[in-house]
VOGU-3710 file (C-alpha; in Angstrom, 3 decimals, decimal comma):
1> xxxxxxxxxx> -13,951/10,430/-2,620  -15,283/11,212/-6,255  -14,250/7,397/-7,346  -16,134/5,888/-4,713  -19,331/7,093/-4,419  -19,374/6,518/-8,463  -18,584/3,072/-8,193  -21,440/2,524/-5,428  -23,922/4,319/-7,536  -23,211/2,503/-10,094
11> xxxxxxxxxx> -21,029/3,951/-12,688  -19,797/2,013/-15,514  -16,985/1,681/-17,772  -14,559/1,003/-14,810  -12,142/-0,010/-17,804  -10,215/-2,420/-15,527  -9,814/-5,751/-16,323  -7,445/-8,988/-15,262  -7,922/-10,587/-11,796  -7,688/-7,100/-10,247
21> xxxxxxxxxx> -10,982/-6,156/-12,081  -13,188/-9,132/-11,265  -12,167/-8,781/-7,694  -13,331/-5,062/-7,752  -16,581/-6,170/-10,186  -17,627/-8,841/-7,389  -16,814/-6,185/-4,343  -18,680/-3,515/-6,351  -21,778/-5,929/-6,590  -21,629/-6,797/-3,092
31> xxxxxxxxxx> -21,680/-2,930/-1,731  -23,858/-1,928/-4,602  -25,955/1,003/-3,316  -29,139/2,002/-4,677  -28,935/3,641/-8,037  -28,962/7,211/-7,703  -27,692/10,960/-9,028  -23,908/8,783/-9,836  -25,924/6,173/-11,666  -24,481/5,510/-15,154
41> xxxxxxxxxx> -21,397/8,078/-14,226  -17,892/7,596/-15,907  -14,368/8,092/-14,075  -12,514/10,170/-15,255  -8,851/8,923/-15,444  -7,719/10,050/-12,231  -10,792/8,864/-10,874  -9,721/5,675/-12,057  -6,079/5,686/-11,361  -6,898/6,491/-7,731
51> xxxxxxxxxx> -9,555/3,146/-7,685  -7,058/1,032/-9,066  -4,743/1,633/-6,327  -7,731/1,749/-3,492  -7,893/-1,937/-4,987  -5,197/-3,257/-5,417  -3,911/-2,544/-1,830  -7,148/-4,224/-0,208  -7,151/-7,162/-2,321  -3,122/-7,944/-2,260
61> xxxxxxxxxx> -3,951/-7,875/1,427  -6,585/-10,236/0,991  -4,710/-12,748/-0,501  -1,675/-11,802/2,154  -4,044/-12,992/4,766  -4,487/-16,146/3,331  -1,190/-17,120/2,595  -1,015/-19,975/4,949  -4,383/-21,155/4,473  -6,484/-19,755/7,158
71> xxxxxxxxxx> -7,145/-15,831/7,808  -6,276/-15,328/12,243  -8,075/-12,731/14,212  -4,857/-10,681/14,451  -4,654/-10,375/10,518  -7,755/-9,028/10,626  -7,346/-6,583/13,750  -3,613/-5,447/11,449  -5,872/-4,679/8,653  -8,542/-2,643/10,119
81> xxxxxxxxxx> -5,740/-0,682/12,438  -4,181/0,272/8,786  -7,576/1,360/7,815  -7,800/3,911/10,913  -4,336/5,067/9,937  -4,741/6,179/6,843  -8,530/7,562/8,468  -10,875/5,614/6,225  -14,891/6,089/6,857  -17,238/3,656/7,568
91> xxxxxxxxxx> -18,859/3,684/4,673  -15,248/3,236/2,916  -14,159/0,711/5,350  -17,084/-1,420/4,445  -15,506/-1,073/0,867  -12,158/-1,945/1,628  -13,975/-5,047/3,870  -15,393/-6,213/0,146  -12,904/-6,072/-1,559  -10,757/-7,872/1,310
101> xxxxxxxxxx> -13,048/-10,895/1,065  -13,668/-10,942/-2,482  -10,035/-11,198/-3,051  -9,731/-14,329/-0,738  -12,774/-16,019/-2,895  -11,810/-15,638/-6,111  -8,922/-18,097/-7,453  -6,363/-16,684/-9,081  -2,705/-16,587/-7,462  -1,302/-13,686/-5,392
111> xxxxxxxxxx> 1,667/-13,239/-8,417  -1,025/-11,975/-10,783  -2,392/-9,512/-9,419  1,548/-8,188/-8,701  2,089/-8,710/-11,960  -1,201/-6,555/-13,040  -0,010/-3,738/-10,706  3,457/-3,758/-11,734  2,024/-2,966/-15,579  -0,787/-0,615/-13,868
121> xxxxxxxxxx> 2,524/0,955/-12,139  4,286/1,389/-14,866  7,565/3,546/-14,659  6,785/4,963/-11,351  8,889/3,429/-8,876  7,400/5,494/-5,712  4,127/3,502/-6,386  5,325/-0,380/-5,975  8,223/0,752/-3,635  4,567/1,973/-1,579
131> xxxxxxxxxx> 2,815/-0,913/-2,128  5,842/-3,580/-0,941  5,842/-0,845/2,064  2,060/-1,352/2,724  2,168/-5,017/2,434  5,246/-5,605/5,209  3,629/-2,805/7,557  0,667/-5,178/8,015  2,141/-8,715/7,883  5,017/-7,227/10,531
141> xxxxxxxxxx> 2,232/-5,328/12,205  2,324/-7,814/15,205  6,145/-8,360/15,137  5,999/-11,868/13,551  6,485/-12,422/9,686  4,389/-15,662/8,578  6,935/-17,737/6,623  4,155/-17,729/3,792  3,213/-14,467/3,938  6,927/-13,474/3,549
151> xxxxxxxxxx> 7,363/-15,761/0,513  4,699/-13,758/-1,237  6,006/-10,537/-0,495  9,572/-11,858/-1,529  8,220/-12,644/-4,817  6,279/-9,606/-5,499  9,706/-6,933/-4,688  11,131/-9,721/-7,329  8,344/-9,097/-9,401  8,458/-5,094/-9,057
161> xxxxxxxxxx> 12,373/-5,163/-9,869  13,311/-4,336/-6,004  16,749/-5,334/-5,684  17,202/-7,549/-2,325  19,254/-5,524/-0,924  16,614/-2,839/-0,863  13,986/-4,881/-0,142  15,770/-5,765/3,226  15,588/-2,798/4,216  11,946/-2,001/3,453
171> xxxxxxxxxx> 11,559/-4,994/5,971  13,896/-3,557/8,241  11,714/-0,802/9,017  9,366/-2,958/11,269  11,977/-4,476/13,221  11,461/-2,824/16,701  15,291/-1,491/17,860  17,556/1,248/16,647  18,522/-0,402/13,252  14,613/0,450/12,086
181> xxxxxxxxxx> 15,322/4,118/11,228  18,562/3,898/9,098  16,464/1,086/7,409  13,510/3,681/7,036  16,317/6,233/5,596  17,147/3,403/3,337  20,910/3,057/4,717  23,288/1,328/6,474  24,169/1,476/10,081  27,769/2,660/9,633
191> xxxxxxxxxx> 26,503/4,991/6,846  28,970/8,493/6,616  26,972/11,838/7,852  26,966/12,908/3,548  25,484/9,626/2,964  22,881/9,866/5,600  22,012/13,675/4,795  21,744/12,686/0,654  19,675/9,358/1,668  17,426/12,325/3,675
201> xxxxxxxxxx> 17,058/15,058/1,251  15,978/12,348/-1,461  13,383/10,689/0,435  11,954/14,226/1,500  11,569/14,886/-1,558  10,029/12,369/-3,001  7,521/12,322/-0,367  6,504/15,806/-0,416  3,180/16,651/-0,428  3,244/19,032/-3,863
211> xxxxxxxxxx> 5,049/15,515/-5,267  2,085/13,201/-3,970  -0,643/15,944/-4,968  0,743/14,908/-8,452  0,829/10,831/-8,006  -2,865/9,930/-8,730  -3,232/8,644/-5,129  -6,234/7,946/-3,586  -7,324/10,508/-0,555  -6,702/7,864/2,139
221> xxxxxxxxxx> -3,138/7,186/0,625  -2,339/10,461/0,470  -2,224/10,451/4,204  -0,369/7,291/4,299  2,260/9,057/2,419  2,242/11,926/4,802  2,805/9,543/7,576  5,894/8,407/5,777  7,405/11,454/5,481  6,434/12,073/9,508
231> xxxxxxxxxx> 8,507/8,460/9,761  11,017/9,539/8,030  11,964/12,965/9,559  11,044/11,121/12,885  13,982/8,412/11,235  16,338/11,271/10,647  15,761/13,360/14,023  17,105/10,496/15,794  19,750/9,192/14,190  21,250/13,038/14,097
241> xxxxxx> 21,142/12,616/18,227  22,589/9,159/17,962  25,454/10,511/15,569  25,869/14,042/17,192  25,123/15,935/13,568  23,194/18,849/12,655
//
């Protein structure tokens, strides 16, 4: 990861400001490495891009896991089994770790830093859809949704302009019977065959690897999004056996 090893080196003008910055400033001090050959580097813009996101994620799940006040064992163990997913190494782990904790230190309310990613985001709609994805994946990850935890997340698909309606569905997902994959699909149980197919095709392509290549994504997410798409022809394999379609 080009980003990463620059931060840790000690690169500067990170150009990222707002309580998203200081969280990465204060997890960037705490993994500091030694200065060497990345000393003094600059990102370049999709350098940056891609560290904004790596950020974001880890401390929006930072301040998830505090939602009710104190941070469980289990919210913990749902956060480091998303960092295996998406095949983080130690090294970036540790990263993710600081950033986790910094987040959960500094004081500043869960809504701003949605509302810093939401500008960060800007038009593209794949990228906060993603994040409201990431953020229910782990709370759910245990079947339980915290009451708190759920207000958050509530607020921040308000935030990102996800309609309810959609948003149910996101949540959907990581209920554990049938209804999951038309919720993954992003349709309804008694859905026609077109509508089901069309739902399909769309979300293929959006998450299509020459698409992603072109979103800015950090490495790690990159593979999260290529588990999607694995979730989402898994989605549409079955519910073509269910219906009896081709």
């Amino acid at each position: 990861m080009g980003w990463f090893g620059k931060v840790l080196g000690g690169a500067v003008g990170f150009g990222l400001g707002g309580p998203i910055g200081a969280i990465l400033g204060a997890a960037a001090v705490a993994a500091m490495e030694r200065p060497g050959p990345e000393s003094g580097a600059v990102l370049s813009p999709v350098e940056e891009a891609q560290m904004n996101f790596f950020t974001t994620v880890f401390a929006m799940l930072g301040k998830l896991a505090k939602a009710d006040g104190q941070i469980t064992e289990d919210e913990v163990g749902a956060v480091g089994r998303f960092m295996d997913k998406i095949h983080l190494n130690e090294q970036s782990k540790n990263f993710a770790k600081s950033i986790f904790n910094q987040a959960q230190q500094i004081d500043v309310p869960f809504e701003a830093l949605a509302n810093q990613y939401y500008r960060m985001a800007g038009s593209d709609r794949m990228k906060l859809v993603m994040m409201i994805d990431i953020l229910l994946r782990v709370a759910m990850a245990d079947g339980r949704f915290h009451p708190a935890e759920e207000r958050l997340i509530e607020n921040t698909s308000r935030i990102f302009n996800i309609t309810d309606e959609e948003y149910q569905k996101l949540k959907t997902q990581y209920v554990k019977d049938f209804s999951k994959y038309y919720a993954i699909l992003g349709c309804d149980e008694n859905a026609t065959v077109d509508e089901i197919k069309k739902k399909y095709r769309k979300l293929a392509s959006e998450y299509h690897p020459d698409k992603i290549a072109h979103k800015q994504l950090p490495e790690e997410f990159i593979v999260f999004a290529n588990s999607k798409l694995q979730e989402i022809n898994e989605a549409y394999a079955k519910i073509k056996e269910e219906r009896g379609f081709k």
